[in-house]
N, C-alpha and C positions, 0 to 999 in steps of 0.2 A: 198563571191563570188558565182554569180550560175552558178550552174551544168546543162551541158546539160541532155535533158529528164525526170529531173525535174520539178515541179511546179514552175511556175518566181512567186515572189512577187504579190499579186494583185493590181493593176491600176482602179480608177476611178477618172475619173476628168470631168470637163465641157467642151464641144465643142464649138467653133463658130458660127456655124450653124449648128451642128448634135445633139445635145438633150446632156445627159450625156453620156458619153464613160465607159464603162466598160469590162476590158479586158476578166472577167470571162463572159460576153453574147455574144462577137464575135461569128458571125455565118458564117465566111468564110470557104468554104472546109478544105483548106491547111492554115488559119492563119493568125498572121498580123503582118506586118512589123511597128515597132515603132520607130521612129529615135526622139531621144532626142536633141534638139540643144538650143545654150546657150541663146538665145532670140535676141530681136531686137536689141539690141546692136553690134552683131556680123556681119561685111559685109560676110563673108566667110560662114557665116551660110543659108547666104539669097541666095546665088549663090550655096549652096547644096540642101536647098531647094526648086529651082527651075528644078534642076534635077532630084527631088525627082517626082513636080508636072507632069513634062512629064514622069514620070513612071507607074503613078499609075495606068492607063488602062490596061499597060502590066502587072502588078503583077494582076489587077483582071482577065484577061486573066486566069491565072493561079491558083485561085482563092485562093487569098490573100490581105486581108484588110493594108489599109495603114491610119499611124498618125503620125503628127507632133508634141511634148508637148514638152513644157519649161514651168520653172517656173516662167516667164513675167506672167501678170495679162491681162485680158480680151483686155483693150486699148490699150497693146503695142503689143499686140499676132494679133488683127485685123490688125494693121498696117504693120505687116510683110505678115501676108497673102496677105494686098493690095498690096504690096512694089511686091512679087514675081510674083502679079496677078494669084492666087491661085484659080481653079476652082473646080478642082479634089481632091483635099488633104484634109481633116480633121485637125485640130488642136485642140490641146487640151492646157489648160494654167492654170495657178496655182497649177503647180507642185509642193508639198511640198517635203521641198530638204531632209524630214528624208525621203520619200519613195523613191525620186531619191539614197541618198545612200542606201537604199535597195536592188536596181537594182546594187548596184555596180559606182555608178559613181562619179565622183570624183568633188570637190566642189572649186571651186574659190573665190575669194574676189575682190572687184571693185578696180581698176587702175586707177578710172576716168572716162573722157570722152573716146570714142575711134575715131580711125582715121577719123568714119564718123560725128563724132561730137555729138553721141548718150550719155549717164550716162549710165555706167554699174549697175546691181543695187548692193547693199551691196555683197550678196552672190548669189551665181547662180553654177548651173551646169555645165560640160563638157560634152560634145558630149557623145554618145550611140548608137550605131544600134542592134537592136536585132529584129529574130524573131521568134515566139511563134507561141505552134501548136496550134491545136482548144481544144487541152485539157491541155491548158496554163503551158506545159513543154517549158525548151526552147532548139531552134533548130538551130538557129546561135546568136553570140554576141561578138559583138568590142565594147570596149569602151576604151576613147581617154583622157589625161592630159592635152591634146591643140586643138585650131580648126583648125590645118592645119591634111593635110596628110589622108582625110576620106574616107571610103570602096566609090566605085561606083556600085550607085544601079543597072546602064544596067550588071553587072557582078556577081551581084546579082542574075536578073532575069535570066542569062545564067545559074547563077549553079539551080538554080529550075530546068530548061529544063534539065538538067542534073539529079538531084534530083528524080524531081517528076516520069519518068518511070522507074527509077532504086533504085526505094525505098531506096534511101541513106539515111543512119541513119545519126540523132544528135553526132557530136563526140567530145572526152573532157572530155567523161562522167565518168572517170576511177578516183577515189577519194583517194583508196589504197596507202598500201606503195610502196615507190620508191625505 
């Protein structure tokens, strides 16, 4: 499990169009927001990250890097990006699912086709949102069994407004006995 204020796991994968992503050289003030989704397979995933896409000016606003990764490979990751008409957002793909459970996240098995008629692939992840400071502790984190029911990022970006002039700490952090 991670702890907040802690070091998360290290992330490095390949982008779409942004070169390799590495979570230890993010160079946003306040950080970046990573939402893990289960790849193109998922209609519920493409309709979050579409909300995700109109965010992402407002969290740089606030100066917070944002990414998409699954562990889809190169060809099905482009086509979600097209599929959401992604301009703004980063994607990362070939998530290897030992560092997804690293992160904590929970791993599924393919059921087939799904309702839009995509092949799940064999193994893949469950949804994730977390976000990490610039000195890759982390400072919020849901992660999900299923794709429904997912944090919204405009409520997100309200608790930053919240957060960032009120120096709100990472909380959770408390490991001790109960």
């Amino acid at each position: 499990m991670l702890i907040p204020r802690r070091k998360t796991p290290d992330l490095t994968l390949p982008t779409l169009d942004h070169g390799q992503f590495d979570l230890s050289a993010e160079t946003a003030e306040r950080g970046t927001v990573i939402c893990f989704y289960r790849g193109l397979h998922c209609p519920i995933c493409a309709t979050y990250l579409k909300e995700f896409e109109k965010k992402v000016a407002a969290f740089a606003e606030r100066g917070v890097n944002c990414i998409a990764i699954s562990s889809d490979g190169e060809e099905r990751t482009r086509a979600m990006a097209d599929k959401i008409e992604a301009k703004e957002l980063r994607f990362g793909y070939d998530l290897p699912l030992a560092v997804a459970k690293e992160w904590g996240l929970y791993i599924s098995t393919s059921r087939g086709k799904t309702s839009i008629g995509i092949e799940e692939p064999a193994l893949f992840s469950e949804p994730g949102l977390f976000m990490v400071t610039p000195e890759q502790t982390l400072y919020y984190g849901s992660v999900q069994t299923m794709p429904f029911v997912r944090p919204h990022f405009a409520e997100l970006v309200a608790a930053l407004d919240f957060a960032i002039p009120n120096n709100y700490p990472a909380r959770g952090e408390y490991t001790g006995d109960v």
